[in-house]
C-alpha atoms as a printed R data frame, in Angstrom:
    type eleno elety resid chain resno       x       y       z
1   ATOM     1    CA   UNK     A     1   0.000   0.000   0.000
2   ATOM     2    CA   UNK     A     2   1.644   3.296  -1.149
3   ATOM     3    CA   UNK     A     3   0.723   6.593   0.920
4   ATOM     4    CA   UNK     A     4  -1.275   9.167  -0.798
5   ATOM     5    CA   UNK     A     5   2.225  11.422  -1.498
6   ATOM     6    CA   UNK     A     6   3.943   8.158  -2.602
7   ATOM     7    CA   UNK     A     7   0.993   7.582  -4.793
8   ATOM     8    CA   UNK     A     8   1.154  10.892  -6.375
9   ATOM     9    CA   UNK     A     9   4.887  10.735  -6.961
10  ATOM    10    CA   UNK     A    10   4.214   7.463  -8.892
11  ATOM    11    CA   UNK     A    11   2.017   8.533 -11.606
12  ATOM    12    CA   UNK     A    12   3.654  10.615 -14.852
13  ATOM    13    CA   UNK     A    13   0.841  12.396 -16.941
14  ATOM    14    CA   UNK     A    14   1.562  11.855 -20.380
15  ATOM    15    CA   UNK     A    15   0.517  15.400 -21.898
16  ATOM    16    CA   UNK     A    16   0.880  13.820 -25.688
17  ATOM    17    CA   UNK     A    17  -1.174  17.092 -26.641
18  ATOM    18    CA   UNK     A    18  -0.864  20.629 -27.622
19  ATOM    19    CA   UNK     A    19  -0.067  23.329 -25.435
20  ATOM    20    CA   UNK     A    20  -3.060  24.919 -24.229
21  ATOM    21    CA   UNK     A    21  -4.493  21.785 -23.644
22  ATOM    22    CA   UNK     A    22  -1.076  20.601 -21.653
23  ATOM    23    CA   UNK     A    23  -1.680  23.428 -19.490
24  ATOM    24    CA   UNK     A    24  -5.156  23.614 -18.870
25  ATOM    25    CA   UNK     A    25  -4.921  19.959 -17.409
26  ATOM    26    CA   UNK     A    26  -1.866  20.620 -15.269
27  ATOM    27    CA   UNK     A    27  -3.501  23.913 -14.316
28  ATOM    28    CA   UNK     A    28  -6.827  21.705 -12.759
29  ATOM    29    CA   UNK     A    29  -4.616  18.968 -11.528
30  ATOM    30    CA   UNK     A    30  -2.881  21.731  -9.417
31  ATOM    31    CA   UNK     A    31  -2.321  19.830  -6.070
32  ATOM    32    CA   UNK     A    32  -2.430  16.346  -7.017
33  ATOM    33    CA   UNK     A    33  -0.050  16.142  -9.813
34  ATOM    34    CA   UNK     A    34   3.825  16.309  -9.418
35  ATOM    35    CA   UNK     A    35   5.076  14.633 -12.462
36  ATOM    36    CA   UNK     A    36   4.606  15.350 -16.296
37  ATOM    37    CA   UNK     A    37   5.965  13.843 -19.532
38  ATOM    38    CA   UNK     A    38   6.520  15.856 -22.454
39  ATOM    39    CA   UNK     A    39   6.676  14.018 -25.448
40  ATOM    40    CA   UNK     A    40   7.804  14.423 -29.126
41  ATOM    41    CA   UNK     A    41   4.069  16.514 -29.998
42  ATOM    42    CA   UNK     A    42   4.749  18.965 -27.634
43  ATOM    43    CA   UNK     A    43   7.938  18.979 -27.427
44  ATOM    44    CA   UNK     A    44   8.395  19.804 -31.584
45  ATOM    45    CA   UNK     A    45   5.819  21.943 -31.059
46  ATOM    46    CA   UNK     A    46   6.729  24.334 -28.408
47  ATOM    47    CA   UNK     A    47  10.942  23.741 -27.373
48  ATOM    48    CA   UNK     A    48  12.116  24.189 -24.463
49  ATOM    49    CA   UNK     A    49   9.837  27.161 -23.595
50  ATOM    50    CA   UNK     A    50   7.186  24.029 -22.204
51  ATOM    51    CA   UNK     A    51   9.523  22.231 -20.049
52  ATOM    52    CA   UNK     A    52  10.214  25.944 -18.400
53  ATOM    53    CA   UNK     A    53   6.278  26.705 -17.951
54  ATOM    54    CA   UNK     A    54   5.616  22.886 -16.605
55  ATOM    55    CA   UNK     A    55   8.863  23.857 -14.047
56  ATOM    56    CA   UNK     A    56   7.215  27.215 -13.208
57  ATOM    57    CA   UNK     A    57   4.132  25.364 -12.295
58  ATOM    58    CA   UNK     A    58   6.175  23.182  -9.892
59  ATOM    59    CA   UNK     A    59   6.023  20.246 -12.067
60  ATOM    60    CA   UNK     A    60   9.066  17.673 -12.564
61  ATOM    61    CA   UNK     A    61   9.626  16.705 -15.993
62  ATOM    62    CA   UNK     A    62  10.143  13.238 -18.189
63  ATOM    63    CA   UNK     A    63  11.091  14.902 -21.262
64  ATOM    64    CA   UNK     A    64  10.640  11.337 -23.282
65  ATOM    65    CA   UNK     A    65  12.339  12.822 -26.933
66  ATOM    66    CA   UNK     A    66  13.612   8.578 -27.509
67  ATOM    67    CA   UNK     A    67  17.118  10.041 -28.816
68  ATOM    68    CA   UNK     A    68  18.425   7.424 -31.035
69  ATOM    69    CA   UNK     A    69  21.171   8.622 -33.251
70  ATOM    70    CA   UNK     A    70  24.724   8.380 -34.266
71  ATOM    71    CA   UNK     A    71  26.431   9.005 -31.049
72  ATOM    72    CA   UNK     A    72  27.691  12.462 -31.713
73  ATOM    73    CA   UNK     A    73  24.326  13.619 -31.978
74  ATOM    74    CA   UNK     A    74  22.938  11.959 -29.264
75  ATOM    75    CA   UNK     A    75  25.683  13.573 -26.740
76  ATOM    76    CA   UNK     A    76  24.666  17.058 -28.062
77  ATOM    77    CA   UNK     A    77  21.025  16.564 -27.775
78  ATOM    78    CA   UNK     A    78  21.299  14.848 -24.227
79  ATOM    79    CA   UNK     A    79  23.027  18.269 -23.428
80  ATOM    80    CA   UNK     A    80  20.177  19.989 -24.726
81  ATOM    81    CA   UNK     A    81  17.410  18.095 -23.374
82  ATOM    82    CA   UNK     A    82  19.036  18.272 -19.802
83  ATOM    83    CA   UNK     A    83  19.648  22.197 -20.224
84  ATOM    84    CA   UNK     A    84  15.915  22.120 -20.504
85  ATOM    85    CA   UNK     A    85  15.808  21.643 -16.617
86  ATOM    86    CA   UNK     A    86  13.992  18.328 -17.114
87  ATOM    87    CA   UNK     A    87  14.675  16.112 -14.494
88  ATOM    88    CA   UNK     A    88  14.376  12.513 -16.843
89  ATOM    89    CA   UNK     A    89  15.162  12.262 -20.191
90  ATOM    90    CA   UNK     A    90  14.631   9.249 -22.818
91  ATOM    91    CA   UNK     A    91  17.204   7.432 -25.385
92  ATOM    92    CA   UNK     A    92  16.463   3.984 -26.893
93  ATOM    93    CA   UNK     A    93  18.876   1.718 -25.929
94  ATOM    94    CA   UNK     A    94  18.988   0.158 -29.332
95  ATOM    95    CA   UNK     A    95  21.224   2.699 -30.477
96  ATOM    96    CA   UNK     A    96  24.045   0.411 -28.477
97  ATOM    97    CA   UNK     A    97  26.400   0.794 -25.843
98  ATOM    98    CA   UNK     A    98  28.621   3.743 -27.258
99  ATOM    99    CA   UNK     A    99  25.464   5.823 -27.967
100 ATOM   100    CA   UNK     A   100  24.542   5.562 -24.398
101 ATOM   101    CA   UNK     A   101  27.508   6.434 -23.208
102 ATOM   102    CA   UNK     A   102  27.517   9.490 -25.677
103 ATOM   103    CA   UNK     A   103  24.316  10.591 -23.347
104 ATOM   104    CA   UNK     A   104  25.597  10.292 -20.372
105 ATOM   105    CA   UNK     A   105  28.437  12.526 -21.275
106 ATOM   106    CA   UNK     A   106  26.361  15.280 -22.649
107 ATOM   107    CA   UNK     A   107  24.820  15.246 -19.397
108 ATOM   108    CA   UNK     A   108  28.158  15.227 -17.459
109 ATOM   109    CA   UNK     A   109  29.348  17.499 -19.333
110 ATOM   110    CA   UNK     A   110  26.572  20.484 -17.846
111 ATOM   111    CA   UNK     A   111  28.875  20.067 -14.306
112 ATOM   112    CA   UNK     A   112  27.977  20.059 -11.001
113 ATOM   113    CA   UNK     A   113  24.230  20.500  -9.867
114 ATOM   114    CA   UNK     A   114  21.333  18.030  -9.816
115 ATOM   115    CA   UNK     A   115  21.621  16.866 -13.500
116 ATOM   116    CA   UNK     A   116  19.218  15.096 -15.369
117 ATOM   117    CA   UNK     A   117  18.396  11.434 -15.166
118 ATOM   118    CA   UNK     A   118  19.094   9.119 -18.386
119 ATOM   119    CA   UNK     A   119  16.175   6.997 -18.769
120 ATOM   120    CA   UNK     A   120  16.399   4.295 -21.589
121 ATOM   121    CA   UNK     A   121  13.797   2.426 -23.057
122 ATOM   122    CA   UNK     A   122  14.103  -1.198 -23.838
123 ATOM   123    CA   UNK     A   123  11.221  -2.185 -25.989
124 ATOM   124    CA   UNK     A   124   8.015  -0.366 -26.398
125 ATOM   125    CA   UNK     A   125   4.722  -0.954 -24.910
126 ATOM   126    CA   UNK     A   126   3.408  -0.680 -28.314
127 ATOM   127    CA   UNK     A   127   5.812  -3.828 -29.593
128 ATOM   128    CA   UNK     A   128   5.259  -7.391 -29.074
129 ATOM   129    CA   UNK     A   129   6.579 -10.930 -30.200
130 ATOM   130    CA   UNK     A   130   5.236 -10.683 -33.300
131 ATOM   131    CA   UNK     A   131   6.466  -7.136 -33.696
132 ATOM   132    CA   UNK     A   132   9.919  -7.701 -32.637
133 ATOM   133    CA   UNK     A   133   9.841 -10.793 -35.300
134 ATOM   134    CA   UNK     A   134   8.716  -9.342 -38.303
135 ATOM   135    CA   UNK     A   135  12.043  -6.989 -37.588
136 ATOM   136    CA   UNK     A   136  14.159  -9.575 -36.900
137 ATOM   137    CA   UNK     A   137  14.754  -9.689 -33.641
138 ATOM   138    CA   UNK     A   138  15.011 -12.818 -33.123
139 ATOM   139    CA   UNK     A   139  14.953 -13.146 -28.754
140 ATOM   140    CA   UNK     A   140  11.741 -13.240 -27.271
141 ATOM   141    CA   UNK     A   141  10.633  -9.936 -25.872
142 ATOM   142    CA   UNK     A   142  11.578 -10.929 -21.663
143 ATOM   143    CA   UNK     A   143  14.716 -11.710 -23.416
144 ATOM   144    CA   UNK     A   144  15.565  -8.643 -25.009
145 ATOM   145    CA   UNK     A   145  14.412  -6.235 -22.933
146 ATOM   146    CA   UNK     A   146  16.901  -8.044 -19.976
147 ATOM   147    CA   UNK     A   147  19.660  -7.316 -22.909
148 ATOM   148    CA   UNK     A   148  18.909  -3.657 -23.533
149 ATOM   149    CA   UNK     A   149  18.399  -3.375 -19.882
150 ATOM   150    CA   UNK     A   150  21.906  -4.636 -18.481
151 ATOM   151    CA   UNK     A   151  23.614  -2.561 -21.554
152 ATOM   152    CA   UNK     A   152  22.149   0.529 -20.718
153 ATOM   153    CA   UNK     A   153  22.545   0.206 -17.092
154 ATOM   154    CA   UNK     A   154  25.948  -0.702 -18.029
155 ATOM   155    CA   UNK     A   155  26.954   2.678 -20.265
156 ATOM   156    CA   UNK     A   156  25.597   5.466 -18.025
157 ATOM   157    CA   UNK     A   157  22.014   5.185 -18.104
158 ATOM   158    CA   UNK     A   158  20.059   6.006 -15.030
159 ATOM   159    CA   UNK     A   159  17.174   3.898 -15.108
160 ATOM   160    CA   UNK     A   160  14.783   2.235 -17.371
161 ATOM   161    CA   UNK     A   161  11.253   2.284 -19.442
162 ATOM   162    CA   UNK     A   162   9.740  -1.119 -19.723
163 ATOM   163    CA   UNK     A   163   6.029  -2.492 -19.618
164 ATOM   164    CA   UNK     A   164   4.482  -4.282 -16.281
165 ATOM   165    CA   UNK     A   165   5.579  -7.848 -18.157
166 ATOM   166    CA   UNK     A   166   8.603  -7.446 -17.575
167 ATOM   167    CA   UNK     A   167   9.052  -4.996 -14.842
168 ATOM   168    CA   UNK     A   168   9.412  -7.831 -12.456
169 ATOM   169    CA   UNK     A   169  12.065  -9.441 -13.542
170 ATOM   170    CA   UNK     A   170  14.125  -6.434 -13.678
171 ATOM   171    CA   UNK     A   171  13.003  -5.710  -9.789
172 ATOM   172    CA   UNK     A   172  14.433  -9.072  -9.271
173 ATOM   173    CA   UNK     A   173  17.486  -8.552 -11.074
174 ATOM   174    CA   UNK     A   174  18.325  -5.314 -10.393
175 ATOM   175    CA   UNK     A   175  17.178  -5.037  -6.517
176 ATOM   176    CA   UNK     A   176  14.890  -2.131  -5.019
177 ATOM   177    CA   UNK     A   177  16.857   0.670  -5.583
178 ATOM   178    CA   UNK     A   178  16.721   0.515  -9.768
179 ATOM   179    CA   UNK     A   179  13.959   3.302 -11.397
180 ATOM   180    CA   UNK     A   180  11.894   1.720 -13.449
181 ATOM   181    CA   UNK     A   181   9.095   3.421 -15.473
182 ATOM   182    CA   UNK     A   182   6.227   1.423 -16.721
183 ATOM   183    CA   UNK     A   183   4.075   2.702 -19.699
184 ATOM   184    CA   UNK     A   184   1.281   1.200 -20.949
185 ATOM   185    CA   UNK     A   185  -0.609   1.466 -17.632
186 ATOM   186    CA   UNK     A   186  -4.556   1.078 -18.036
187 ATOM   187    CA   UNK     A   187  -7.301   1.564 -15.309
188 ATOM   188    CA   UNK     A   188  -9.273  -1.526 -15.057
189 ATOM   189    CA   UNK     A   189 -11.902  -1.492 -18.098
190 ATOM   190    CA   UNK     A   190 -10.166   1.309 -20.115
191 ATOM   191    CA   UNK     A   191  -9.660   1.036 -23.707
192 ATOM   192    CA   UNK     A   192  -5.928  -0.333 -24.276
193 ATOM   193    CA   UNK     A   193  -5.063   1.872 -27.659
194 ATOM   194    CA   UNK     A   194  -1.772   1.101 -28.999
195 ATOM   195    CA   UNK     A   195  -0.343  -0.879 -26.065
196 ATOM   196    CA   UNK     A   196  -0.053  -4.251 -26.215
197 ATOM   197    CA   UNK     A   197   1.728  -5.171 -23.089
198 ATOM   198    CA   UNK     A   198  -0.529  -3.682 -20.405
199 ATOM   199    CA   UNK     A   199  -1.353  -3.561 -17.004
200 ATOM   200    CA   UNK     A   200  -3.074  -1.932 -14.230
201 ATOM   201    CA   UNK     A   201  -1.298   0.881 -11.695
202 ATOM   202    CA   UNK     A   202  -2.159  -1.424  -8.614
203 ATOM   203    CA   UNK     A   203  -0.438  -4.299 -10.681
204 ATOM   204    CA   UNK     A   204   2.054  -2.209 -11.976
205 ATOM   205    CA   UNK     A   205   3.213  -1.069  -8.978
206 ATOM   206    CA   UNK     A   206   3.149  -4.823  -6.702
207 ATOM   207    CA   UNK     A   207   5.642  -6.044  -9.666
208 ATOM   208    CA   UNK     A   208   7.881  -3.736  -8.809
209 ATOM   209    CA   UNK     A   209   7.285  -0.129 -11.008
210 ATOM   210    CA   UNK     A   210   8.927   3.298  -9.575
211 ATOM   211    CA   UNK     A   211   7.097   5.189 -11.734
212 ATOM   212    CA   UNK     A   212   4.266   4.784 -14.179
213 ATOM   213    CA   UNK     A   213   3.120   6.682 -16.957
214 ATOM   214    CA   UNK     A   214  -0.442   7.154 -17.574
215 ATOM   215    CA   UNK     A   215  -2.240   9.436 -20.335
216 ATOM   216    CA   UNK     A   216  -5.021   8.537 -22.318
217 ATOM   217    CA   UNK     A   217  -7.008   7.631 -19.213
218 ATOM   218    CA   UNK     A   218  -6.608  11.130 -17.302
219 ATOM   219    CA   UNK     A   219  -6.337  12.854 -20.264
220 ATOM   220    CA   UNK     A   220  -9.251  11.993 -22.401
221 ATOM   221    CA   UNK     A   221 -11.144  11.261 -19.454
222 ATOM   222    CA   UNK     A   222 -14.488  13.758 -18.665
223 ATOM   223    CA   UNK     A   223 -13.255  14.386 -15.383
224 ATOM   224    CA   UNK     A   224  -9.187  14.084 -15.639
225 ATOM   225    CA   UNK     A   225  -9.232  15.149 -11.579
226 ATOM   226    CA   UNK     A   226 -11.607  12.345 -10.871
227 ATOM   227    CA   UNK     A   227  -9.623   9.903 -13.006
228 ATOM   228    CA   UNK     A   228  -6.423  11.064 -11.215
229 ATOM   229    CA   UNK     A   229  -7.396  10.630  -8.108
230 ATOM   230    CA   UNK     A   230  -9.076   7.221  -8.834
231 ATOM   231    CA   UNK     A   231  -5.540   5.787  -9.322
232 ATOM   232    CA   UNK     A   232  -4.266   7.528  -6.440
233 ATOM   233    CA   UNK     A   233  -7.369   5.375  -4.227
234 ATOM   234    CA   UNK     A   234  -6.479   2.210  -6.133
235 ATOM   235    CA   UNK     A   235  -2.473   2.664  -5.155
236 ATOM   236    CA   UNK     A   236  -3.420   3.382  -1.732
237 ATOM   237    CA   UNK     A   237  -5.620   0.478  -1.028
238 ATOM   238    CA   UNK     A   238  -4.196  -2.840   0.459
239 ATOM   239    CA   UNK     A   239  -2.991  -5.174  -2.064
């Protein structure tokens, strides 16, 4: 059972939206929310100027921009993303161990301070077998995502993105301290989308998640602070 603070600091919004709409929701979730994730939408849309008005609002930031690119671009764009002032930022760990370690030193490289956390992402929620297959990759999904996990973990990065399936495994693996994000996270009864490896936050959460990030369910919800705070009661009830 999480406490209603711990509960809070679980749950990301994803604000996969536009500006206005970004901050209207944020601006009624005043209160309750404490994390955000910008994505690519608003992120291409708006720069670094939304980051800064999420921080204004007291907001932490995932700024989840999945860098994946020739390591000299990655380093600069790691730099970038952290001068932001978000506090976790996304790469794919596909892009291989020297990418990753391009990151990290673009971070490094801002100095002292309280830099920003490398997050990497080891196969998306949206992916399954079948996915991963008809691009050749041959390991089952478990499989890979333990691969991309211990390489990342291994060049720099900070933490991890996976789905509930295999979030605990990598608990087990990597003990209690690892930060592990879990996308893909669905209410009980609401419509899955995209994802294909899914779970609820309660279930998320006993399997070992830090963090998870939700959307679609706040977001598009008619009530987003009633959906909010519906996961907050289903965190803090006895599992």
């Amino acid at each position: 059972m999480l406490s209603t603070h711990d509960a809070a600091e679980a749950i990301i919004l994803a604000l996969d939206c536009a500006k206005d709409r970004a901050l209207e929701i944020t601006g009624r979730l005043e209160g309750r929310l404490e994390w955000a994730k910008v994505g690519m939408t608003l992120y291409y849309q708006e720069g670094p100027s939304i980051v800064a008005a999420l921080k204004e609002r007291g907001l932490k930031v995932f700024l989840d921009l999945k860098l994946f690119d020739i390591p000299f671009q990655v380093e600069g764009a790691a730099r970038a993303a952290a001068q932001s002032g978000a506090d976790l930022v996304s790469l794919h760990a596909l892009g291989g161990a020297e990418m990753v370690a391009a990151a990290a030193r673009g971070v490094a490289s801002l100095g002292e301070g309280d830099p920003a956390k490398l997050i990497a992402i080891t196969v998306l929620t949206s992916m399954n077998q079948d996915t991963l297959d008809s691009i050749g990759v041959g390991d089952a999904v478990g499989s890979e995502v333990e691969r991309l996990a211990r390489l990342a973990l291994g060049n720099g990065a900070n933490g991890l993105v996976c789905s509930p399936e295999e979030v605990g495994h990598l608990r087990e693996l990597l003990g209690p301290d690892a930060l592990l994000i879990c996308p893909g996270v669905r209410p009980a009864g609401a419509a899955k989308g995209d994802q294909r490896r899914t779970a609820t936050p309660s279930a998320a959460i006993s399997r070992g998640a830090s963090k998870l990030v939700i959307g679609r369910p706040i977001m598009a919800a008619e009530d987003p602070c009633a959906a909010f705070d519906a996961i907050i009661r289903e965190l803090c009830e006895e599992r």
